[in-house]
DSSP file (Angstrom, degrees, kcal/mol; ACC not computed):
  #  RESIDUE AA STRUCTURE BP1 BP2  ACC     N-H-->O    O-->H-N    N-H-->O    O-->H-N    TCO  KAPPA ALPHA  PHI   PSI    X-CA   Y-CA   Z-CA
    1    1 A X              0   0    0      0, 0.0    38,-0.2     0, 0.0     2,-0.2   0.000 360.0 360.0 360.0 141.4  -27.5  -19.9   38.2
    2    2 A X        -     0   0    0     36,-1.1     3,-0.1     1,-0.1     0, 0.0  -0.713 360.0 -85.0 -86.5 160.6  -29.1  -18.0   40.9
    3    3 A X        -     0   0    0     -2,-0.2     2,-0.3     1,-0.2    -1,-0.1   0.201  57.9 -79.5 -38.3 159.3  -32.7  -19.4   42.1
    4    4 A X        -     0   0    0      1,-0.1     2,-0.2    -3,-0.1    -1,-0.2  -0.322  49.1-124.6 -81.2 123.5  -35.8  -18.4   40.3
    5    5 A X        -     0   0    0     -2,-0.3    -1,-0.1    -3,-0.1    35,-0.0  -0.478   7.2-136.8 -71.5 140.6  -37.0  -15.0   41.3
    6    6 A X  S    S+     0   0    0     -2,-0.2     2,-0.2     2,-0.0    -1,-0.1   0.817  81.7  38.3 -91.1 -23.6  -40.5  -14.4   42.6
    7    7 A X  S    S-     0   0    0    101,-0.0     2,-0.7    98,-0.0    98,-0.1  -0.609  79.4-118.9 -49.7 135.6  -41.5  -11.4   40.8
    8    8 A X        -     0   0    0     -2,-0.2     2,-1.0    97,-0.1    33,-0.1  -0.910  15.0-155.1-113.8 132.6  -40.9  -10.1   37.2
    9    9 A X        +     0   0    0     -2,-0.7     3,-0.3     1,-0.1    33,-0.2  -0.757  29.1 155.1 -92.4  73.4  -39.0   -6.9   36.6
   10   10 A X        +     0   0    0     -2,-1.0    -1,-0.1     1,-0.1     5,-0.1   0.104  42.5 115.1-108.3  50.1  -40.1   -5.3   33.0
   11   11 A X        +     0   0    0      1,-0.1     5,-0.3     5,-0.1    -1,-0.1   0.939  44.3 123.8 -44.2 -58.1  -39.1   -2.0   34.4
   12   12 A X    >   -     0   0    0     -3,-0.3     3,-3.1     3,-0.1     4,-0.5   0.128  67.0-132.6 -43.7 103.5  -36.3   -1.7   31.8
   13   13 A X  T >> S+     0   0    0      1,-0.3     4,-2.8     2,-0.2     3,-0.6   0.530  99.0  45.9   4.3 -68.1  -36.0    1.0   29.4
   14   14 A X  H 3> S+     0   0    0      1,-0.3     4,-0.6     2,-0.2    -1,-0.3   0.526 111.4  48.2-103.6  25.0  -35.4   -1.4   26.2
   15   15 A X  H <4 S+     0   0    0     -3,-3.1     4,-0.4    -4,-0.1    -1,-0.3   0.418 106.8  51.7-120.8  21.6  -37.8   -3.6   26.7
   16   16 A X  H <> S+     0   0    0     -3,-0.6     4,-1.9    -4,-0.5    -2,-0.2   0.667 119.1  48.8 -78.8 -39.2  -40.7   -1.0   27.4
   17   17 A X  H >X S+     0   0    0     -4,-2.8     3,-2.6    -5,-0.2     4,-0.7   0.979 106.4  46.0 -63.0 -56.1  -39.3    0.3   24.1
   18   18 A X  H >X S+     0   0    0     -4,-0.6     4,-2.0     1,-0.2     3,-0.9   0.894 114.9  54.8 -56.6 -25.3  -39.0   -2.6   21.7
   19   19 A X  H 3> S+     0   0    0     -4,-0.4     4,-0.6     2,-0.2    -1,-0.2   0.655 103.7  46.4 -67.2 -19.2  -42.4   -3.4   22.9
   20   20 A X  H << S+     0   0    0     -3,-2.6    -1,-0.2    -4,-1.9    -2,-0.2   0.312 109.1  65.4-105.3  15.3  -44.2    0.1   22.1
   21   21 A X  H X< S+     0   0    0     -3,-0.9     3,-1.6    -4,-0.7     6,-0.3   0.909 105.4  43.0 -84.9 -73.3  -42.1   -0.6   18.5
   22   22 A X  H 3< S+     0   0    0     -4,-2.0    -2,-0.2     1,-0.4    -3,-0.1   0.721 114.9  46.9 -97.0 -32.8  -44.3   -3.7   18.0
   23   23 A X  T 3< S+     0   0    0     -4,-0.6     2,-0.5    59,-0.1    -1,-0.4   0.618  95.1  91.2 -81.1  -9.7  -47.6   -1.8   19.0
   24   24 A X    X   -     0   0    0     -3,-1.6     3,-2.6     5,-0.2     5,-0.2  -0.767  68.2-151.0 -94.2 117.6  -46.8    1.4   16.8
   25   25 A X  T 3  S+     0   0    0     -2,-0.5    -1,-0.2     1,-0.3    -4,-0.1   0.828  93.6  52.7 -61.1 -32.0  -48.3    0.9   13.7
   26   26 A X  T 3  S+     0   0    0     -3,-0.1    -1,-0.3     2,-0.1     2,-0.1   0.333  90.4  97.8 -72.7  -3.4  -45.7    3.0   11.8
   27   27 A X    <   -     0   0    0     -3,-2.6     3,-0.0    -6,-0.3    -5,-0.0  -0.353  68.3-148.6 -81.9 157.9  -43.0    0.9   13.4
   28   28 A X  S    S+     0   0    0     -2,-0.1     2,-0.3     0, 0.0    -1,-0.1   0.005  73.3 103.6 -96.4   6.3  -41.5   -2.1   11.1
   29   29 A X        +     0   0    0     -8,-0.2    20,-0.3    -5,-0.2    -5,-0.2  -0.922  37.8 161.0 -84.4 142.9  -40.9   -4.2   14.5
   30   30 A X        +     0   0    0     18,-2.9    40,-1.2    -2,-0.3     2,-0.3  -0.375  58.7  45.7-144.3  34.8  -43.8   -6.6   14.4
   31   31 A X  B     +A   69   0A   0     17,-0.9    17,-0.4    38,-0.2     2,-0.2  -0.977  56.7 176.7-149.9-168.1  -42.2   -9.2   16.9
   32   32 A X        -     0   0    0     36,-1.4     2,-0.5    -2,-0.3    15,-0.3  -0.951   8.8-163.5-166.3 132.5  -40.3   -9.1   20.5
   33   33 A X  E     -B   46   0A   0     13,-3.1    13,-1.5    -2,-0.2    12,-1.1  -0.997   2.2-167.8-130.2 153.3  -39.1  -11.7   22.7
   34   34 A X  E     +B   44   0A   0     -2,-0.5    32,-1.9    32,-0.4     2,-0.3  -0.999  13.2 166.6-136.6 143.0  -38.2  -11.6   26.2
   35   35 A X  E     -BC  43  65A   0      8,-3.4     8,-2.5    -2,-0.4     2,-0.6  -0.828  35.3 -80.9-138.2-176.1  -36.3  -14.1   28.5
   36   36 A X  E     -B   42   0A   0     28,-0.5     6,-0.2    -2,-0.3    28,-0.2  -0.885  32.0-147.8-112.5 108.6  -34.6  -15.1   31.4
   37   37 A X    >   -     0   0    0      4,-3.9     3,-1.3    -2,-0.6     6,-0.0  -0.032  37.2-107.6 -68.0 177.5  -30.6  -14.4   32.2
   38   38 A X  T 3  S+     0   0    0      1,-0.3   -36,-1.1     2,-0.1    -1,-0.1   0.750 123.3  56.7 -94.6  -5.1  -29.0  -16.7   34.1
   39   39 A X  T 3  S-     0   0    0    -38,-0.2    -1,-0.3     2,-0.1    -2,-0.1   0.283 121.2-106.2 -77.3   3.4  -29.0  -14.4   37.1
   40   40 A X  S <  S+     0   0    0     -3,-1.3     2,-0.5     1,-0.2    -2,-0.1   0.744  75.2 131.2 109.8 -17.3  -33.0  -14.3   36.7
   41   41 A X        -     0   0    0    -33,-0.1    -4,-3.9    -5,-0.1    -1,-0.2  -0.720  62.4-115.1-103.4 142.7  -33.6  -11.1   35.4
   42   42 A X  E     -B   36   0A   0     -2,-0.5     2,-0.4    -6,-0.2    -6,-0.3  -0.386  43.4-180.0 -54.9 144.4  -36.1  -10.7   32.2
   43   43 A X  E     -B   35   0A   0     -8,-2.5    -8,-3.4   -28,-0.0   -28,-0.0  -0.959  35.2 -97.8-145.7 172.9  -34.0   -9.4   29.5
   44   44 A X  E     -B   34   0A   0     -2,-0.4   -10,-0.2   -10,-0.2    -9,-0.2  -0.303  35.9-179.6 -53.0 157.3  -34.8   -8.5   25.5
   45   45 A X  E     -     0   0A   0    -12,-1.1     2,-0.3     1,-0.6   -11,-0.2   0.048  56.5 -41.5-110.6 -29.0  -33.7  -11.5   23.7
   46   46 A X  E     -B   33   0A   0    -13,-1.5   -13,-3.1     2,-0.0    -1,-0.6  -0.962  45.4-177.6-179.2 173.3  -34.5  -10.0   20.3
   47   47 A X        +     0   0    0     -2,-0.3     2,-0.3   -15,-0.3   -15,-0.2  -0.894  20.6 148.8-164.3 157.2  -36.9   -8.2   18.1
   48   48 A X        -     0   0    0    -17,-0.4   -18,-2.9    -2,-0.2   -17,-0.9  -0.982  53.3 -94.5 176.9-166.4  -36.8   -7.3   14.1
   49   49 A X  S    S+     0   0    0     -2,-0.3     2,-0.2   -20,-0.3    -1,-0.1   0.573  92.9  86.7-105.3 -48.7  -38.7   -6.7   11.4
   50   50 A X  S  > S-     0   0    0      1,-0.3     4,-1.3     2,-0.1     3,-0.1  -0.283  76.7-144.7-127.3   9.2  -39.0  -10.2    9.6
   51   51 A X  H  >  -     0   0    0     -2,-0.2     4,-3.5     1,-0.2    -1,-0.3   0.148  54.9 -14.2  46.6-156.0  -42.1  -11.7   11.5
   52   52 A X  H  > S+     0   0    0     99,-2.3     4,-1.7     2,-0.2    -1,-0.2   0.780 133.1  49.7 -36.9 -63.7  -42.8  -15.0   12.5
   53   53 A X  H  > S+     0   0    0      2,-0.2     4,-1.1     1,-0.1    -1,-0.2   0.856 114.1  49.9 -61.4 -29.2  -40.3  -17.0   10.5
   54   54 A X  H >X S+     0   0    0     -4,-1.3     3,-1.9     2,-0.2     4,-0.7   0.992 117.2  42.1 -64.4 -58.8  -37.4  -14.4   11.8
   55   55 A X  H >< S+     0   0    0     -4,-3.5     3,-2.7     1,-0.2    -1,-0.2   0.831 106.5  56.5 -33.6 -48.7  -38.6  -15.0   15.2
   56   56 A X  H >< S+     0   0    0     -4,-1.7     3,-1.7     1,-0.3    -1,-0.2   0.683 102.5  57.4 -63.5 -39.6  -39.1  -18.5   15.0
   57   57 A X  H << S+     0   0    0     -3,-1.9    -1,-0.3    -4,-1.1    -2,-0.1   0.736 100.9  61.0 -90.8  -6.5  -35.3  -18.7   13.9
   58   58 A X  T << S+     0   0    0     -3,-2.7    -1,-0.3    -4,-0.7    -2,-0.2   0.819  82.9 107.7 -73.1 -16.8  -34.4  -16.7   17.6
   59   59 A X    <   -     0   0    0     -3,-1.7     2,-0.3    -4,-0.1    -3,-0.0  -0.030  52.9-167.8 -82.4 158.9  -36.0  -19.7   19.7
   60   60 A X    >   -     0   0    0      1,-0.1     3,-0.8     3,-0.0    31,-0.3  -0.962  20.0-134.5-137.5 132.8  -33.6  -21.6   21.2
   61   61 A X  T 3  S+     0   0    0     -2,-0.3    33,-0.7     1,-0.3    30,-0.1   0.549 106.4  52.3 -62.9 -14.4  -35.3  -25.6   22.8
   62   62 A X  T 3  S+     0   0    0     31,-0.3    -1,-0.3    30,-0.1     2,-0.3   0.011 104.7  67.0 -99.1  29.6  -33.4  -25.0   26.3
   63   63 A X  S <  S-     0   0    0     -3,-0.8    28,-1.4    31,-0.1    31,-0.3  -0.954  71.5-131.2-143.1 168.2  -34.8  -21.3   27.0
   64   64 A X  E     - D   0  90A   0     -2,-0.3   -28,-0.5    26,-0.2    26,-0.3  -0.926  27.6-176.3-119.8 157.5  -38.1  -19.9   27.8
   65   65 A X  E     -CD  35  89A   0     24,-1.0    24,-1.7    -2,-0.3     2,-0.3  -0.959  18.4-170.6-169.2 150.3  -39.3  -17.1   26.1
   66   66 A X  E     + D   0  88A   0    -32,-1.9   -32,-0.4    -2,-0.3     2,-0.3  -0.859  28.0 137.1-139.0 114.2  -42.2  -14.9   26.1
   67   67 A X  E     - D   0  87A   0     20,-2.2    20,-4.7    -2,-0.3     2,-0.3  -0.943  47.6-109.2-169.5 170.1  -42.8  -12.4   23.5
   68   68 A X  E     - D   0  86A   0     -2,-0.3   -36,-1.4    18,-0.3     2,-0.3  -0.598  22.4-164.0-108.0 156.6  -45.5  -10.8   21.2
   69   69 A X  E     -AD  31  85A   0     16,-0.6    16,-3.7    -2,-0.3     2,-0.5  -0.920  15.5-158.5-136.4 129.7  -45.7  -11.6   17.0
   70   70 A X  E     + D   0  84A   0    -40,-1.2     2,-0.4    -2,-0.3    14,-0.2  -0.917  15.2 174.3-107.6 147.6  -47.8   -9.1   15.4
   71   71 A X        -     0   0    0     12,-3.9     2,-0.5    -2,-0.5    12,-0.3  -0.913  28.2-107.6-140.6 167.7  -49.5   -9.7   11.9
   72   72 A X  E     -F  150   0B   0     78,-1.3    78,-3.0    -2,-0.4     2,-0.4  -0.884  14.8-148.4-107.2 117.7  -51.9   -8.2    9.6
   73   73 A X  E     -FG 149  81B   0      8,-1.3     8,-2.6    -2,-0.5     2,-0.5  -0.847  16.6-166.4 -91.5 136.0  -55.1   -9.3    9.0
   74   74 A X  E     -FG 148  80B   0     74,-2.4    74,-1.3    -2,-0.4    73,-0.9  -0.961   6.8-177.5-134.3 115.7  -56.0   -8.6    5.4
   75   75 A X    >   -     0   0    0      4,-1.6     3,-1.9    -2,-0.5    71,-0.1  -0.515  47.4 -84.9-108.8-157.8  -60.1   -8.8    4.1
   76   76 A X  T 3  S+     0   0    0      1,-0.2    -1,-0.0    -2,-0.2    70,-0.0   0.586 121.5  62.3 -85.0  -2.7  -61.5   -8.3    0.5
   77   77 A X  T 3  S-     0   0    0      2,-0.1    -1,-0.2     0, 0.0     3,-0.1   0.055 119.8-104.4 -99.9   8.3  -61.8   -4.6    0.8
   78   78 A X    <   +     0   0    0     -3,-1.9    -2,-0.1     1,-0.4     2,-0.1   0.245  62.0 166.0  88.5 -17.8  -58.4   -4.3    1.3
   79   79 A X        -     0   0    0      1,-0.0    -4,-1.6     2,-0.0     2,-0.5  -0.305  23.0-155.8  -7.0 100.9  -58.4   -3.7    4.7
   80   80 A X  E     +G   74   0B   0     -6,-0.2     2,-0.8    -2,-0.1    -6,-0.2  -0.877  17.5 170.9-100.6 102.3  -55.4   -3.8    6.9
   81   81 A X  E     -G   73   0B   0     -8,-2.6    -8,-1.3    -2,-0.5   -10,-0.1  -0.803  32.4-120.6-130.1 141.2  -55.4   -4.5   10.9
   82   82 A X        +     0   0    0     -2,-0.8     2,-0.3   -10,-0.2    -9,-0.2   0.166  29.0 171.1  -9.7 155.3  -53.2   -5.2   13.6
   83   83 A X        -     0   0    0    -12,-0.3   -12,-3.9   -11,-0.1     2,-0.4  -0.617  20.9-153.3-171.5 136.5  -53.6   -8.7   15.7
   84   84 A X  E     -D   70   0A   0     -2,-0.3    33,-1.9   -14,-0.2    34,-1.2  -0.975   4.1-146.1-135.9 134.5  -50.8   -9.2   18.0
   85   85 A X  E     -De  69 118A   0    -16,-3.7   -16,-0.6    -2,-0.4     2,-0.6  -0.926  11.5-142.7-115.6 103.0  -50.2  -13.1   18.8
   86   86 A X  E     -De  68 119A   0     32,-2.5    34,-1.9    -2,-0.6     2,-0.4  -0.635  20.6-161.0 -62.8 103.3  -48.9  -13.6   22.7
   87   87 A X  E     -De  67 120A   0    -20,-4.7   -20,-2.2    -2,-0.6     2,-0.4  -0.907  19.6-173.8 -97.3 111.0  -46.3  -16.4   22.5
   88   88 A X  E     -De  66 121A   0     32,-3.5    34,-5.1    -2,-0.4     2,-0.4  -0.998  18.1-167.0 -98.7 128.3  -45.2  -18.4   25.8
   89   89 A X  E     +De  65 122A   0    -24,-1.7   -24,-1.0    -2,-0.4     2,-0.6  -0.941  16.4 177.4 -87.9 103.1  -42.2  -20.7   24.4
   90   90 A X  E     -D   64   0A   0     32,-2.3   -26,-0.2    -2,-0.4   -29,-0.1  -0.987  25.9-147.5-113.5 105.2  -41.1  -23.6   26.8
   91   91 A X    >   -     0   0    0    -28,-1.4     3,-0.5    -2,-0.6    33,-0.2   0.040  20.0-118.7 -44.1 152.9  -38.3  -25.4   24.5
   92   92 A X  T 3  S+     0   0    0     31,-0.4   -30,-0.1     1,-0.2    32,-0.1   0.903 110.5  67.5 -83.9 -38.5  -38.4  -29.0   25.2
   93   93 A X  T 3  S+     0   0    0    -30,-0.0   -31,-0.3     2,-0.0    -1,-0.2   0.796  80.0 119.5 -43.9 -18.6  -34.8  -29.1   26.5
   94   94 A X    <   -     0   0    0    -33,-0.7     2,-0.3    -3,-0.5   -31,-0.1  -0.081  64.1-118.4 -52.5 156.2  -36.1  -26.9   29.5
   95   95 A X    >>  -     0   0    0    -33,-0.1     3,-9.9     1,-0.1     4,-1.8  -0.697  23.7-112.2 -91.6 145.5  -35.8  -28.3   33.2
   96   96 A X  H 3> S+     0   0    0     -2,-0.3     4,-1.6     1,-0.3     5,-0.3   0.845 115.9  54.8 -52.3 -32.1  -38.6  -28.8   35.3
   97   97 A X  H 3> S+     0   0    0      2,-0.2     4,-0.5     1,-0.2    -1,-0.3   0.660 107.0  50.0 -79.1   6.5  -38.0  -26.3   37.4
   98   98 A X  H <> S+     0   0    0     -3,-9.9     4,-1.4     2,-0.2    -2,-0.2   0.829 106.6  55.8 -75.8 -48.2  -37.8  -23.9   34.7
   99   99 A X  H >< S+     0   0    0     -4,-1.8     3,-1.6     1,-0.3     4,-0.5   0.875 104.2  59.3 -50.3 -77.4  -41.1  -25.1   33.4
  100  100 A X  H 3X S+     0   0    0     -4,-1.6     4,-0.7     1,-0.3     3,-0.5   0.798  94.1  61.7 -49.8 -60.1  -42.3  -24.4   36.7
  101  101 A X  H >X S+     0   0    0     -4,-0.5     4,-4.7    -5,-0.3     3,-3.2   0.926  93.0  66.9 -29.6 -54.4  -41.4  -20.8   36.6
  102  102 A X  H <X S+     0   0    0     -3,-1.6     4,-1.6    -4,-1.4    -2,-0.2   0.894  96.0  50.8 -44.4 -51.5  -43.6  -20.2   33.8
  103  103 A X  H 34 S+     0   0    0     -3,-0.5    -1,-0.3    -4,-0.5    -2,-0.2   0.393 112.7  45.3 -73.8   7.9  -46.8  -20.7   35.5
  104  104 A X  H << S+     0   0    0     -3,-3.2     3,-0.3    -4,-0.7    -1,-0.2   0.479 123.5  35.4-112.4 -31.1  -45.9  -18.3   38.4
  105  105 A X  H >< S+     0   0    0     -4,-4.7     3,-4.0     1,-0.1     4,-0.3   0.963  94.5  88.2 -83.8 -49.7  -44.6  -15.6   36.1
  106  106 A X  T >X S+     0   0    0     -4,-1.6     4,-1.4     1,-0.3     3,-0.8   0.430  82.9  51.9  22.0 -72.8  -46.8  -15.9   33.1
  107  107 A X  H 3> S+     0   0    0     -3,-0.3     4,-1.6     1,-0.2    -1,-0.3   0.579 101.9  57.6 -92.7   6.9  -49.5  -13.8   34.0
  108  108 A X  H <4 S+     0   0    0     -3,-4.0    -1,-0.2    -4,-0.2    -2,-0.2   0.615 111.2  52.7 -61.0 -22.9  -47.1  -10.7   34.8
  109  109 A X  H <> S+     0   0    0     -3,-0.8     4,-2.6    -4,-0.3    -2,-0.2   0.847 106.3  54.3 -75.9 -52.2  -46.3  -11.6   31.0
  110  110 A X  H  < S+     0   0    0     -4,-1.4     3,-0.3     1,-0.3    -2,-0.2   0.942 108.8  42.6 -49.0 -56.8  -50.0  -11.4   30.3
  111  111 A X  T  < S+     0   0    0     -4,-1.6     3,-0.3     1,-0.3    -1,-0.3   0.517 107.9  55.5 -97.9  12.7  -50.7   -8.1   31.5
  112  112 A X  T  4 S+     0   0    0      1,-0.1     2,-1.1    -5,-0.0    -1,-0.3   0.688 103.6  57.5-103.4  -0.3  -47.8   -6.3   30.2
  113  113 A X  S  < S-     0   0    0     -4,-2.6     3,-0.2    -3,-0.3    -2,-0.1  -0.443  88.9-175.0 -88.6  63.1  -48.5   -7.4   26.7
  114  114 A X        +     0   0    0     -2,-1.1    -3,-0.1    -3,-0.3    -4,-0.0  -0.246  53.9  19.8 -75.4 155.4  -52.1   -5.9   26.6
  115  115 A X  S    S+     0   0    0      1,-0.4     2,-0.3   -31,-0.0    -1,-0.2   0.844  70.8 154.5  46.0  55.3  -54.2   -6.3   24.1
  116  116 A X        -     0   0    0     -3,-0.2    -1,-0.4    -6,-0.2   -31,-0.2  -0.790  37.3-138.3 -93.9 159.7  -53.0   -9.2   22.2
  117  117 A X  S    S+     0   0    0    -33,-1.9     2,-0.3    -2,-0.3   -32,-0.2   0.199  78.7   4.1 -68.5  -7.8  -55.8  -11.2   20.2
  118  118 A X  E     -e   85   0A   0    -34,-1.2   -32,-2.5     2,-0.0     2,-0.6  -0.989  62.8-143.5-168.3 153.2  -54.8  -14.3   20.9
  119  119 A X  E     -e   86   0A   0     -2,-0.3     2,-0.4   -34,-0.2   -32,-0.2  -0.970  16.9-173.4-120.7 137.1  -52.0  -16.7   23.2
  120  120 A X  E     -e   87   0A   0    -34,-1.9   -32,-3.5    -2,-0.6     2,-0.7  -0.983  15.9-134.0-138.5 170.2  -50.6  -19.6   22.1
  121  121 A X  E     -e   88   0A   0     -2,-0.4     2,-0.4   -34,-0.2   -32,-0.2  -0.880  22.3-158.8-127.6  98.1  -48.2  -22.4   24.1
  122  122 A X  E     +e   89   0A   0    -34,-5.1   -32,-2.3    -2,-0.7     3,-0.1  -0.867  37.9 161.1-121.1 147.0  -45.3  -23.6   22.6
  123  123 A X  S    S-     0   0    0     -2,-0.4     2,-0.4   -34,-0.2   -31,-0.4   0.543  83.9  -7.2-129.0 -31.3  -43.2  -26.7   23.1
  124  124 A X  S >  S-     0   0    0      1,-0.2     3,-0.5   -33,-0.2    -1,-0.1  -0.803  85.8 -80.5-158.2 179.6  -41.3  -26.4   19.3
  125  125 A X  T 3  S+     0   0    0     -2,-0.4     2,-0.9     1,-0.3    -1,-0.2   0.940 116.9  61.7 -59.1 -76.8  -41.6  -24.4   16.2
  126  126 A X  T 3  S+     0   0    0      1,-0.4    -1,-0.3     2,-0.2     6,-0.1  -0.220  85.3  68.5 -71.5  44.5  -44.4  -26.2   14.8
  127  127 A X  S <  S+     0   0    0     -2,-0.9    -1,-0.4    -3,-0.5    -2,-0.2  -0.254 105.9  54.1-132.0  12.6  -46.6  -25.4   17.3
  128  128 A X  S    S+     0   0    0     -3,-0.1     2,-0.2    -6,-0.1    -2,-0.2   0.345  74.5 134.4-132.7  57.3  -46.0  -21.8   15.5
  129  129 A X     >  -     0   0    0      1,-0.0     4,-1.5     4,-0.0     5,-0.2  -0.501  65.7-112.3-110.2 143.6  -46.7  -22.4   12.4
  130  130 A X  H  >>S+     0   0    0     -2,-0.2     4,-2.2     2,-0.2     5,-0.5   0.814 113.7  48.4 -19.1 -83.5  -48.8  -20.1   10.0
  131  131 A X  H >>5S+     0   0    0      1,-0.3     3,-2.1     2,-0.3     4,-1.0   0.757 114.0  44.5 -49.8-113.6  -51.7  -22.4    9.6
  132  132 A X  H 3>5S+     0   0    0      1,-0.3     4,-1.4     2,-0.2    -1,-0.3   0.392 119.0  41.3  -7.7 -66.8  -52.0  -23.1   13.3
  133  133 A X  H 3X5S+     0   0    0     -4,-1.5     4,-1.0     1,-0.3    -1,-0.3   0.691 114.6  59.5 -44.0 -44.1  -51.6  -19.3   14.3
  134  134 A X  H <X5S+     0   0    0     -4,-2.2     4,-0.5    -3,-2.1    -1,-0.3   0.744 111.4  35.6-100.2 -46.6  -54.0  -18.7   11.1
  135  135 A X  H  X<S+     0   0    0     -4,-1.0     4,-0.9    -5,-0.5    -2,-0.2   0.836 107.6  67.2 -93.9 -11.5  -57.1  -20.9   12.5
  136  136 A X  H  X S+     0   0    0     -4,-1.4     4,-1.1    -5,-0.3    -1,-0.2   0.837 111.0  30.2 -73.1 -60.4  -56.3  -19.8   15.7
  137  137 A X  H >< S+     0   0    0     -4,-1.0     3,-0.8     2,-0.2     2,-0.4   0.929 109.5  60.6 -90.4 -81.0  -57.5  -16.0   14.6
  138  138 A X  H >< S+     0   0    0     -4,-0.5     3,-1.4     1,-0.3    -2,-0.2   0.573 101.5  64.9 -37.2 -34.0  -60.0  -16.9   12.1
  139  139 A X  H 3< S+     0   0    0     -4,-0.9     2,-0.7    -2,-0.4     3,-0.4   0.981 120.4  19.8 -57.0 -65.8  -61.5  -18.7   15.9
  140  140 A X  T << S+     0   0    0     -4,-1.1    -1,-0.3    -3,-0.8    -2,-0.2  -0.275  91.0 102.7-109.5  49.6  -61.9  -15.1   17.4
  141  141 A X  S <  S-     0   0    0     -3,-1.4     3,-0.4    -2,-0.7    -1,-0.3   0.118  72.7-156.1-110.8  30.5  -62.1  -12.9   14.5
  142  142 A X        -     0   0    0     -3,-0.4    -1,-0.5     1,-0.2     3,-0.2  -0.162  53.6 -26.9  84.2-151.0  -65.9  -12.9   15.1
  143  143 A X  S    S+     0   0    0      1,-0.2     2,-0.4    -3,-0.1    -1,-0.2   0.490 130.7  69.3 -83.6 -17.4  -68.3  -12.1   12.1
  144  144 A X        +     0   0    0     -3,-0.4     2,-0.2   -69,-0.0    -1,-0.2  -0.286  69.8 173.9 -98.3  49.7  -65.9  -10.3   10.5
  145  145 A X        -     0   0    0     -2,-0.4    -3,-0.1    -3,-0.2    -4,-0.0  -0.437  25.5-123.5-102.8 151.1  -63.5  -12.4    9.5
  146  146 A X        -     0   0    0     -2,-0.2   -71,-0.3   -71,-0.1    -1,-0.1   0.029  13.5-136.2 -74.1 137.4  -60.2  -11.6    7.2
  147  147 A X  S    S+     0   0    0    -73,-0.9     2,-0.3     1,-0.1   -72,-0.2   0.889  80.2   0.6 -88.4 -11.3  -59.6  -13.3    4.3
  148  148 A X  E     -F   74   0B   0    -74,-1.3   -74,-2.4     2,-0.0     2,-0.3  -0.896  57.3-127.8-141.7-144.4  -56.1  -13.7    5.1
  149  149 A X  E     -F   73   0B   0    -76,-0.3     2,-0.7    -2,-0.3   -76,-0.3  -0.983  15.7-153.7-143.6 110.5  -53.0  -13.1    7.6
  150  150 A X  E     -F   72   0B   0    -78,-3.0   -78,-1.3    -2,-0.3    -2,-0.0  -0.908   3.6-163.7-101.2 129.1  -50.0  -11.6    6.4
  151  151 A X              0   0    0     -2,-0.7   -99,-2.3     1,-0.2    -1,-0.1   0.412 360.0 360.0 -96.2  11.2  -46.8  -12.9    8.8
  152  152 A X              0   0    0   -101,-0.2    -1,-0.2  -100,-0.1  -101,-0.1   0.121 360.0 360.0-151.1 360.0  -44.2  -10.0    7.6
């Protein structure tokens, strides 16, 4: 594997695309992940249709992975809106000098997946689990908050 590159590259054609998939409301991709080949370079690792639990089923505990989950906030009036959930995934199997990457790339992460509602930092699955994710936006949904979440 070549050494960790100091810069992040999301130049590439299909992941600017799967990513303006997940922001288009009219789209049915509502997640995206991205990772690191073994040469270094960011690539797609997936997207679909199938939310959270479909994502959830992409992660793999030796990789690191950065990608957007979007869900629907639902209130009593029937009300549907967007909230797009930032995911950094650090697997436990990673090596520390992977681990390390993350905190130098991160925020390159950050500001090409603008205007999420929320990040979360995940070591395992169940640190992405409904209910977590769920109190997580009910925290910054303000005064106005949804009476629930739908996660596909």
């Amino acid at each position: 594997m070549a050494g960790p590159k100091r810069s992040v590259d999301l130049s590439n054609t299909e992941i600017q695309e799967a990513w303006q998939e997940v922001r288009n409301d009219a789209s049915d991709t509502n997640w995206i992940l991205l990772s690191y080949a073994d040469n270094g370079d960011i690539v797609l690792s997936g997207k679909g249709t199938g939310g959270l639990t479909e994502m959830k089923t992409q992660l793999n505990p030796n990789q690191v992975y950065y990608g957007v989950a979007r869900v629907r906030a639902v209130d009593d009036h029937g009300s549907k809106r967007a909230k797009f959930v930032f995911i950094t995934y650090v697997g436990a199997g990673v090596t520390p000098i992977r681990r390390a990457r993350v905190s130098t790339h991160k925020h390159e992460f950050e500001r090409f997946f603008n205007g999420y509602h929320i990040q979360i930092y995940a070591n395992s699955e169940e640190d992405l689990s409904e209910e977590a994710i769920t109190a997580s936006l009910h925290a910054c949904a303000g005064a106005h908050k949804p009476q629930a979440y739908e996660f596909s």
